[in-house]
C-alpha positions as CSV (number, residue, x, y, z in Angstrom):
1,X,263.2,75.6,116.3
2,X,261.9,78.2,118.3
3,X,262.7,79.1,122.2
4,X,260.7,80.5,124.7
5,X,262.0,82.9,127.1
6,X,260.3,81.3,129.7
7,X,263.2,78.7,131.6
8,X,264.8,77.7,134.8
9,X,268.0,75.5,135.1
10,X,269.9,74.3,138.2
11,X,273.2,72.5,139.2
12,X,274.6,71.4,142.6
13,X,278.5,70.9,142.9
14,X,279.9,69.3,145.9
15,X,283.4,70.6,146.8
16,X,285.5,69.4,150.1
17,X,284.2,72.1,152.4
18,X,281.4,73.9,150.6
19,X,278.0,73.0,148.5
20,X,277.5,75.5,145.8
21,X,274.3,75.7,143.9
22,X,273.7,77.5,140.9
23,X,270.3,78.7,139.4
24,X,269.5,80.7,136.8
25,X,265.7,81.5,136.3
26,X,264.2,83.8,132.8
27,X,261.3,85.4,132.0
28,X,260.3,87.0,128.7
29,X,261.6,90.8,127.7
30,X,262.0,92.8,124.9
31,X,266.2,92.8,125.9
32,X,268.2,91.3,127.9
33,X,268.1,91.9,131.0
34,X,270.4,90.5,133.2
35,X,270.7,90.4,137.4
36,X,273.6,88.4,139.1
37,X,274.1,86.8,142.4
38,X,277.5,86.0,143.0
39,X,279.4,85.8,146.6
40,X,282.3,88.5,147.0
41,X,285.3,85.7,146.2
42,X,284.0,85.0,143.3
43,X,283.0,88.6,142.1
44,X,286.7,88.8,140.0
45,X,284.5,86.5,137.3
46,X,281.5,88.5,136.9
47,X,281.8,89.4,133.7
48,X,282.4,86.5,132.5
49,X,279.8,85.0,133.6
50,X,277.7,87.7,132.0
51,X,279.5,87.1,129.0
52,X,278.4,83.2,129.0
53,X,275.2,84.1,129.8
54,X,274.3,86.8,127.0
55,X,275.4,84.5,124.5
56,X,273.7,81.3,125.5
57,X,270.8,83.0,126.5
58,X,270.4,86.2,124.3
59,X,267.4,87.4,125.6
60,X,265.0,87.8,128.5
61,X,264.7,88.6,132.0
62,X,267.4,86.5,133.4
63,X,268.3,86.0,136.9
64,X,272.1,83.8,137.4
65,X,272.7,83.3,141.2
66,X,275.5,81.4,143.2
67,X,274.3,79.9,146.3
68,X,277.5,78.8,148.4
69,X,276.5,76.5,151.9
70,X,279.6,75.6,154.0
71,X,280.0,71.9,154.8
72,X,283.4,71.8,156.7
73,X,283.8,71.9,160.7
74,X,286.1,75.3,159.9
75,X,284.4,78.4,159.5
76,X,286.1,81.9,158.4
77,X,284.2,84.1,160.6
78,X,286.1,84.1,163.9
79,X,286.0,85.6,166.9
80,X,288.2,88.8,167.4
81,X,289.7,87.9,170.7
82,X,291.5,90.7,171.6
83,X,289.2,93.6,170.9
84,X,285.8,91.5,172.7
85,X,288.0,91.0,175.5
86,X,288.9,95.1,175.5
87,X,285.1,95.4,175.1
88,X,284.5,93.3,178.4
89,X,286.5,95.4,180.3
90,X,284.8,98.9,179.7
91,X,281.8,97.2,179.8
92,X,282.4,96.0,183.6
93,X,283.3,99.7,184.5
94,X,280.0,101.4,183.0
95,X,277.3,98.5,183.0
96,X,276.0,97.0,186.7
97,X,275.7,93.5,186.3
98,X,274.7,90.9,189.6
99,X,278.1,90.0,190.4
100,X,279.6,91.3,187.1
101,X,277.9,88.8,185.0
102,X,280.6,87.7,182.7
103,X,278.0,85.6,180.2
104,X,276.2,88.7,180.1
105,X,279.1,91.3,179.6
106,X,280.3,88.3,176.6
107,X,276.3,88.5,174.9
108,X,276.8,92.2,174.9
109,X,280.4,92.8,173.6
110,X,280.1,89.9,170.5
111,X,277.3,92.7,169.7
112,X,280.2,95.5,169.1
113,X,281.9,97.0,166.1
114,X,284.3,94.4,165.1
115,X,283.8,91.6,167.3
116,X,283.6,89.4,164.7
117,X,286.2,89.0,161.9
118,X,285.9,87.3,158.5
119,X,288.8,86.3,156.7
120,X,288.5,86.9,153.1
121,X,288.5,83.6,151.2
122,X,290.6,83.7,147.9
123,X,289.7,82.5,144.7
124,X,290.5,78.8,143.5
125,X,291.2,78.4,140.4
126,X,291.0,75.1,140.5
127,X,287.6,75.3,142.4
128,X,286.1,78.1,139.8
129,X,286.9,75.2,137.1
130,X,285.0,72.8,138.5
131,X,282.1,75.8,139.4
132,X,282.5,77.0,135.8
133,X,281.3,73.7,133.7
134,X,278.4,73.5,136.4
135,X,276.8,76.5,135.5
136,X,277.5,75.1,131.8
137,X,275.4,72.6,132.8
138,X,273.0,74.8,134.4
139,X,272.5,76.7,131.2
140,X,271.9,74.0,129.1
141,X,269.1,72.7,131.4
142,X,267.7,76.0,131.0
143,X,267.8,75.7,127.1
144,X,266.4,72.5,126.9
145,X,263.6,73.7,129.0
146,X,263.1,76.6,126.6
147,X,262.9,74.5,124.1
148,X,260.6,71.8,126.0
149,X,258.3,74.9,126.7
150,X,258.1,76.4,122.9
151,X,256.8,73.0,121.9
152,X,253.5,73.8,122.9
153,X,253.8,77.5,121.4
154,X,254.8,76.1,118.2
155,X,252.1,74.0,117.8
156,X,249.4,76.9,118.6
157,X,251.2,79.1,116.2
158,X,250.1,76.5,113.1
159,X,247.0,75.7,114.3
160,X,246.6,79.1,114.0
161,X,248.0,80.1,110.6
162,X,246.3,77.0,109.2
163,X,242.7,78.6,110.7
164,X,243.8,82.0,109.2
165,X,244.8,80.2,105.6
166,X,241.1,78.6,106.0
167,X,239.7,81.7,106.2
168,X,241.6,83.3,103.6
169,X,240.5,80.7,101.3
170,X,236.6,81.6,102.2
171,X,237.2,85.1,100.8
172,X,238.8,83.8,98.1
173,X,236.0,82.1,97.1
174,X,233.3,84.9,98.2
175,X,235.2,87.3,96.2
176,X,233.1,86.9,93.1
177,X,229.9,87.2,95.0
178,X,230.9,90.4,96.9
179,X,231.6,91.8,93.4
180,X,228.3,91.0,92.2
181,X,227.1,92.2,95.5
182,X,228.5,95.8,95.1
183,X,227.0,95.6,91.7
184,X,223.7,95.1,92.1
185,X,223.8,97.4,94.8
186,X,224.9,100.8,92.7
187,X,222.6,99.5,90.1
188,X,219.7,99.5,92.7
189,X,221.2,103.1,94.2
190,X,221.1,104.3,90.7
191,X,217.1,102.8,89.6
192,X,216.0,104.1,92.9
193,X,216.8,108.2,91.6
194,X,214.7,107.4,88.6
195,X,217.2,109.1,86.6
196,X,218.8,108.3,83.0
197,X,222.5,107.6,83.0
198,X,224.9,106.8,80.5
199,X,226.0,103.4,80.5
200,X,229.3,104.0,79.4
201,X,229.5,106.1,82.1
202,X,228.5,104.1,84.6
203,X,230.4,101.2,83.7
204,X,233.5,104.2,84.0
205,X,232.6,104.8,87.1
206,X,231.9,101.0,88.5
207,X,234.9,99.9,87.3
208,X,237.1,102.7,88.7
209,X,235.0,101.6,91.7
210,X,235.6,98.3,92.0
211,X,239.3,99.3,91.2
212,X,239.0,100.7,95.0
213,X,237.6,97.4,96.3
214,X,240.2,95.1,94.6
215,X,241.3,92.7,97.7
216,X,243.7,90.8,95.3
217,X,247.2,92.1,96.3
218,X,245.7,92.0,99.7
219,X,245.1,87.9,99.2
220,X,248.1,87.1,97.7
221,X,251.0,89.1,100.1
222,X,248.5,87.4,103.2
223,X,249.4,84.4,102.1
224,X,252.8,85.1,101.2
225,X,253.1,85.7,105.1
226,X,251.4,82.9,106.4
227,X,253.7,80.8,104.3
228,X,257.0,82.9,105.8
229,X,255.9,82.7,109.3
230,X,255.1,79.2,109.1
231,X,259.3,79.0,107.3
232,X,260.6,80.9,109.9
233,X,259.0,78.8,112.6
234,X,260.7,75.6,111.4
235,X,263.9,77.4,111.0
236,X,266.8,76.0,113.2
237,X,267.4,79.4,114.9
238,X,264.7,81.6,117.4
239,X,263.7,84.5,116.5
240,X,261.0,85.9,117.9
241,X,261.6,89.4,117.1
242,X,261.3,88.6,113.7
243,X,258.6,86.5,114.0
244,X,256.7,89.7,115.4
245,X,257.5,91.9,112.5
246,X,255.6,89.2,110.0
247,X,252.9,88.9,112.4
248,X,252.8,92.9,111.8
249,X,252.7,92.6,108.3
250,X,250.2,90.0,108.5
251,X,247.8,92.2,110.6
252,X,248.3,95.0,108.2
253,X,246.9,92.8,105.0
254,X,243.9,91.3,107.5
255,X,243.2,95.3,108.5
256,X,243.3,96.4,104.7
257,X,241.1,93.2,103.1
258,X,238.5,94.2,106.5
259,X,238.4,97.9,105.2
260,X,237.8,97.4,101.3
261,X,235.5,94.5,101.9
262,X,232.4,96.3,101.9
263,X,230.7,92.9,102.0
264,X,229.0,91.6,106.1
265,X,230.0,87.8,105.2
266,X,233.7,88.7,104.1
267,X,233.7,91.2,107.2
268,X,232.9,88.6,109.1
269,X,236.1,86.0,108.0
270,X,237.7,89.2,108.5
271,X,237.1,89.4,112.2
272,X,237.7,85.6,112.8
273,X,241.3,86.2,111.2
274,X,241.9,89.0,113.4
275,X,241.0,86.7,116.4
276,X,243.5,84.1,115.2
277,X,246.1,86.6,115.0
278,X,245.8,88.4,118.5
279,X,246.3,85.2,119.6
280,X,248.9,84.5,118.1
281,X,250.7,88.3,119.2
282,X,250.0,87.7,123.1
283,X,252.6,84.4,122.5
284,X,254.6,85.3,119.8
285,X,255.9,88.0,122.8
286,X,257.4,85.1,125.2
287,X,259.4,83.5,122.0
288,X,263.3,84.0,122.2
């Protein structure tokens, strides 16, 4: 079952004094690529986080953030007393205020170097626990959503194997013709000089010819693919990268049948094929 790398997932956990929301967003890459929002208390689980992430995810452009709203009346930032009052005071002796404004001294000192403190929240255990299987759960919404959105790839992908197969099966049955084609052509090339040959060696030299023109290996390792891509796609892992390197090998049998062909209606199949196939490289690119 194939993936894209295309996903979003979300979780919201309601703890005593804090909402925390976790999202993690992807977008397709040839890598991982991986950004992390996480608030400074939590930072000492980072990695792994990462960890959880690389493995679930494997690849993409992903982007994991912690989103941390404070619900309780209490707040850690606080105001530093002593130093605003300090600020007050050397503020009354260099700045002329009506009457010494003290509500304007106040707005101006809360504006100074270390008027405001934080106190650094510690880590809870306890708390990280409960944080920990919610961005479990935020990854498997993220998966499922993958999956959900590779439905729809999958489903383009056969139709358009089975349209390549069809055409595939149109040269197949052309082949004989375009044989006979290339034939009567040399034989028409050769009556038009109006000179004698030697049959023998001419038939030599058409069948060494033809030789060149043989599509046959070409036929049967195309189809050989179409059947592996079509295996791997039903397989129960993702793997896009792999499913690229067939496509490759694909394209390379459709480039080699379009250059021996030598034949406008087999050219033609050729070119349909080819359009099949770029469409199926611009999606193959967004598969896990």
């Amino acid at each position: 079952m194939i993936q894209s790398m295309t996903g979003y997932g979300k979780s919201v956990l309601q703890l005593p004094t804090k909402k925390v929301t976790i999202e993690i967003k992807s977008l397709n890459s040839k890598n991982l690529d991986l950004n992390t929002r996480i608030p400074s208390y939590y930072k000492e689980k980072e990695l792994n986080v990462r960890k959880k992430l690389a493995s679930a995810l494997v690849r993409g452009k992903i982007d994991f953030s912690i989103y941390v709203e404070m619900t309780a009346d209490e707040t850690s930032t606080l105001v530093n007393e002593k130093v605003v009052r300090n600020y007050i005071e050397q503020l009354k002796n260099i700045v002329t205020t009506e009457g010494n404004d003290e509500v304007e001294l106040m707005r101006m000192a809360v504006k100074m170097p270390d008027a405001l403190k934080t106190e650094r929240e510690e880590l809870d255990e306890t708390e990280w626990l409960e944080i920990d299987k919610h961005i479990d759960v935020a990854i498997n919404h993220i998966v499922k959503y993958r999956i959900d959105e590779a439905k729809s790839l999958e489903e383009d992908f056969k139709t358009r194997i089975v349209n390549i197969k069809k055409y595939l099966e149109e040269i197949k049955t052309m082949d004989s013709d375009r044989i006979n084609n290339v034939k009567e052509r040399l034989r028409k090339a050769i009556d038009d000089l109006k000179v004698e040959i030697d049959e023998n060696r001419f038939e030599q030299e058409l069948i060494y010819y033809l030789e060149k023109l043989d599509i046959n290996e070409e036929k049967v390792r195309l189809a050989n693919h179409l059947d592996y891509f079509l295996e791997e796609l039903s397989g129960e892992n993702s793997n896009g990268k792999k499913l690229g390197f067939i496509v490759q090998e694909i394209g390379r049998e459709i480039n080699t049948t379009g250059s021996k062909a030598n034949y406008a209606p087999m050219q033609k199949l050729v070119i349909q094929m080819k359009d099949e196939l770029e469409k199926i490289k611009e999606q193959i690119l967004n598969v896990l």
